[in-house]
C-alpha positions as CSV (number, residue, x, y, z in Angstrom):
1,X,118.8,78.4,145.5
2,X,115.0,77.2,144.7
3,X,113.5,78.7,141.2
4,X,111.2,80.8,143.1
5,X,114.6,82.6,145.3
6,X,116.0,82.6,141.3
7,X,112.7,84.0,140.3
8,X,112.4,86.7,142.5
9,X,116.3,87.3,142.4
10,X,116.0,87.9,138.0
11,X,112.7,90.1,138.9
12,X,115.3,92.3,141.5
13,X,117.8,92.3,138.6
14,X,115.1,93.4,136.1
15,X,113.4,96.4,138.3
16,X,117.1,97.6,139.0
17,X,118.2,97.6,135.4
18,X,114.9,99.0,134.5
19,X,115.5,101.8,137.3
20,X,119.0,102.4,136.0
21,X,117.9,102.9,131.8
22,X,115.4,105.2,133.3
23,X,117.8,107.6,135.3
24,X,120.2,107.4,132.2
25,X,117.5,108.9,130.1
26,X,116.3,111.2,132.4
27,X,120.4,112.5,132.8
28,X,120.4,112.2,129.5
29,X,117.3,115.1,128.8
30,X,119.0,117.5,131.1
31,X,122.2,117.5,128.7
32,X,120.1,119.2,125.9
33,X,121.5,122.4,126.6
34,X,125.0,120.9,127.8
35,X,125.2,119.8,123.9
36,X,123.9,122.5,122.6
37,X,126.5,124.7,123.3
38,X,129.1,122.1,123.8
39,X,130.9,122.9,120.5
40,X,131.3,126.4,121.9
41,X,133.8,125.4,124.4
42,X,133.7,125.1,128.0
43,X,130.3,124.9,129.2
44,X,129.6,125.9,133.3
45,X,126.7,126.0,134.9
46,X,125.3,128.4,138.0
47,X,123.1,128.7,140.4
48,X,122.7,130.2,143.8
49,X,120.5,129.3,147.2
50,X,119.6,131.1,150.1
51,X,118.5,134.0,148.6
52,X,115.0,133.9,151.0
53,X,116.5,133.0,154.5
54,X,116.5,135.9,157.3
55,X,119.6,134.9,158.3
56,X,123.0,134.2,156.4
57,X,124.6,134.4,153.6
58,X,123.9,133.9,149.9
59,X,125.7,131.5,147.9
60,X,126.0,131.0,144.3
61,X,127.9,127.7,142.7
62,X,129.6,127.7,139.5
63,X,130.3,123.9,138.3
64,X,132.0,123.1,134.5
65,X,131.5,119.0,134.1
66,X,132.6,116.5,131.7
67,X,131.2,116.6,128.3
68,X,130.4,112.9,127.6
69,X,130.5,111.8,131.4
70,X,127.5,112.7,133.0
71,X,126.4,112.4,136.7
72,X,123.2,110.2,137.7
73,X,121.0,111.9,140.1
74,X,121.7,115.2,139.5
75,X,118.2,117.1,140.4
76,X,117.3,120.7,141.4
77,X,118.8,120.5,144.8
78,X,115.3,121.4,147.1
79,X,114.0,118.5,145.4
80,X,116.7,116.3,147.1
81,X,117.3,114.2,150.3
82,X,119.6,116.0,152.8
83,X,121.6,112.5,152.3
84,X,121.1,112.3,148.2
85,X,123.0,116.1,148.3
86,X,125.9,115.0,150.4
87,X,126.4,112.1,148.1
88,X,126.0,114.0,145.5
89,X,127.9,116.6,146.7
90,X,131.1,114.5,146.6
91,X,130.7,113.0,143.3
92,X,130.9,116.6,142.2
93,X,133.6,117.5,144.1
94,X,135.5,114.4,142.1
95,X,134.3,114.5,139.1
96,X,133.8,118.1,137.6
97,X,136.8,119.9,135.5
98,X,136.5,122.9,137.6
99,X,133.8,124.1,140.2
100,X,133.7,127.5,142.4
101,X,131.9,128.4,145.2
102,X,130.6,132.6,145.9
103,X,129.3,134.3,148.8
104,X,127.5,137.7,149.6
105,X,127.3,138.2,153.9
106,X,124.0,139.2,155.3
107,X,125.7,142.4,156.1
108,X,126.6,142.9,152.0
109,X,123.1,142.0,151.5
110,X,121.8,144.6,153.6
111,X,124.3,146.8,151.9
112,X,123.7,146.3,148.3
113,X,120.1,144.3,148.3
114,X,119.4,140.2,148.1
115,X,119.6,140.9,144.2
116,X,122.8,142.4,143.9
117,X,124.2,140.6,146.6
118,X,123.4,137.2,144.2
119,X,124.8,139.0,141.3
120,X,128.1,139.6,143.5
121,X,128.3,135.6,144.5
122,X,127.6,134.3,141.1
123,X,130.7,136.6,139.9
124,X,132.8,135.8,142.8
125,X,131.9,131.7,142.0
126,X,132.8,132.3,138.4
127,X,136.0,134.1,139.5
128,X,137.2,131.1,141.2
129,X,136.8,128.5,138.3
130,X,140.3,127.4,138.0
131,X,139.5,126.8,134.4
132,X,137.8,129.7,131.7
133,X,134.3,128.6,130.8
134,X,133.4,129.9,127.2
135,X,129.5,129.7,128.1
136,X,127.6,130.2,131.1
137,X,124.1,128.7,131.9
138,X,122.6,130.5,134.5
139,X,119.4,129.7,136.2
140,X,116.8,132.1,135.1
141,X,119.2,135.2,135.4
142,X,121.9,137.1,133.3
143,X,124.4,138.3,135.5
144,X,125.9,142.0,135.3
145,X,129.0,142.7,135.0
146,X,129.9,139.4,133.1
147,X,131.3,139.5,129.6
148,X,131.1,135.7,129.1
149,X,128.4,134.2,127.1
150,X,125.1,133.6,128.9
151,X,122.6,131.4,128.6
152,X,119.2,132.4,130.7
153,X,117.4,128.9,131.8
154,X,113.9,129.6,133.9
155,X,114.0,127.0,136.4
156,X,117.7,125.7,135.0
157,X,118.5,123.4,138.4
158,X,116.1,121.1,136.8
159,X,116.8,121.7,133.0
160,X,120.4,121.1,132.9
161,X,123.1,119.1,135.0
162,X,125.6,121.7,135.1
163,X,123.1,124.0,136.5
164,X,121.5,121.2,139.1
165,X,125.0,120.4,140.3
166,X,126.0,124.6,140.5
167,X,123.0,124.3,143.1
168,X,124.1,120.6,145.1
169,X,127.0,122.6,145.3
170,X,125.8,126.0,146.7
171,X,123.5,124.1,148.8
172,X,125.4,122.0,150.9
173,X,127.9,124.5,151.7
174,X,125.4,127.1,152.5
175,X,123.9,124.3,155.1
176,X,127.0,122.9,156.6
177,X,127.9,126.7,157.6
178,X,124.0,126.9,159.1
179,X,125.1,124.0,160.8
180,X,127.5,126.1,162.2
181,X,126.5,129.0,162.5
182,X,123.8,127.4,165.2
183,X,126.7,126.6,167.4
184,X,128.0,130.0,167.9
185,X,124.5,131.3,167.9
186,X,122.5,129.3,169.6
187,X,118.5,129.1,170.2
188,X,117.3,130.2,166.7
189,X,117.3,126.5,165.2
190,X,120.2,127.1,162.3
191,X,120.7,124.1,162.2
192,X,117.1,122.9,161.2
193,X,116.2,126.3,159.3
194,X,119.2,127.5,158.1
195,X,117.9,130.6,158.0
196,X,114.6,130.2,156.7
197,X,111.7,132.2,158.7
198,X,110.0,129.4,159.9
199,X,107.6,129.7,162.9
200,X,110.2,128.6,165.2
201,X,112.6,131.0,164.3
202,X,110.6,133.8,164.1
203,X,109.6,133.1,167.8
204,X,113.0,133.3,168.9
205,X,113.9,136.2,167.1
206,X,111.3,138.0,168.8
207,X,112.5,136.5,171.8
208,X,116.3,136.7,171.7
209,X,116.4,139.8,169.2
210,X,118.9,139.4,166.0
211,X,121.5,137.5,166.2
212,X,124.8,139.4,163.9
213,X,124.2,136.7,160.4
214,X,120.4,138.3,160.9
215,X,119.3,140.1,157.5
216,X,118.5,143.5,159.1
217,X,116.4,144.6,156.1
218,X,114.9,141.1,156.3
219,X,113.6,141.3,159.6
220,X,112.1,144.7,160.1
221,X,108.4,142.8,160.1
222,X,109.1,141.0,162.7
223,X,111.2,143.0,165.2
224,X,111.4,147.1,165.6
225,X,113.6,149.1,163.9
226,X,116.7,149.5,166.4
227,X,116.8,146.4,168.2
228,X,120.7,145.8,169.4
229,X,122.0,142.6,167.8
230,X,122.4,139.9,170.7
């Protein structure tokens, strides 16, 4: 190897090392709250997505990770690659103490309201910790109906790990089933929107009429009152 491939080769390892000490610090100032309340117990984190979308369900994660082994990366999930979740999303899966997923149908949303319906998945995600968390930061709400500690966190998914993996979580379940869901109802562009009313979809829906996962009280702007589900 000439000095100038060994110089550029130290400069690589440099940049990289640099790179790395900077994601361990960042990680590091979304534990504050992790530590905080760390002496309390168990500390689990939630958060929910699709709480927008004219179609679908809502989802809420509930993750409870390792005290002194935190996960690089870890980032409000919107602000992620598709690719950086689905990594992510199985380092999760392998390395938290206990995690739980929640759902609310678009028919339960209709039901109950979109804000009820997110109280119901966060409770149902909680539910299904196989472990008992002792605190609970949530992101920005406090859930009803929930006797464990809560912490309130405005814009938690990218204040605090627990919280940002609750939503990689949520997320990339919520999307696989879009994924889905665009097979068995093809033409509104799931796949691509899950959900979301983007111009597309909002064109087909006018077109094709609601499809059953549409959000009936969602919709009402863009289709009359009435229309038979396709």
């Amino acid at each position: 190897m000439t000095e100038k491939q060994l110089q550029r080769q130290k400069e690589r390892e440099e940049k990289a090392a640099a790179k790395l000490a900077a994601e361990l610090a960042r990680t590091e100032s979304l534990m504050v709250f992790e530590r905080k309340f760390g002496d309390l117990g168990l500390v689990c984190g939630i958060d929910e997505v699709g709480r927008g979308p004219l179609a679908g369900p809502v989802m809420a994660g509930a993750v409870i990770l390792p005290k002194d082994h935190p996960i690089l990366y870890l980032n409000d999930s919107k602000k992620l690659s598709e690719k950086k979740r689905e990594e992510l999303y199985e380092v999760i899966l392998r390395e938290a103490l206990a995690y739980g997923i929640g759902t609310a149908s678009e028919q339960r949303i209709d039901e109950i309201n979109i804000l009820n319906a997110t109280y119901e998945a966060m409770r149902e995600a909680i539910g299904k910790l196989p472990l008992q968390p002792d605190v609970l930061l949530n992101d920005a709400v406090k859930i009803p109906g929930v006797q464990i500690r809560q912490i309130p966190i405005v814009k938690g998914d990218a204040k605090s790990v627990s919280i940002a993996a609750a939503s990689i979580l949520a997320k990339v379940t919520r999307d696989r089933l879009m994924v889905e869901m665009d097979k068995t109802y093809p033409g509104y562009g799931f796949a691509k929107n899950k959900g979301y009313g983007t111009a597309e979809h909002i064109r087909a829906l006018k077109e094709l009429g609601p499809s059953p996962i549409h959000r009936r009280s969602f919709i009402s702007h863009f289709i009359p009152e009435g229309t038979e589900t396709r």
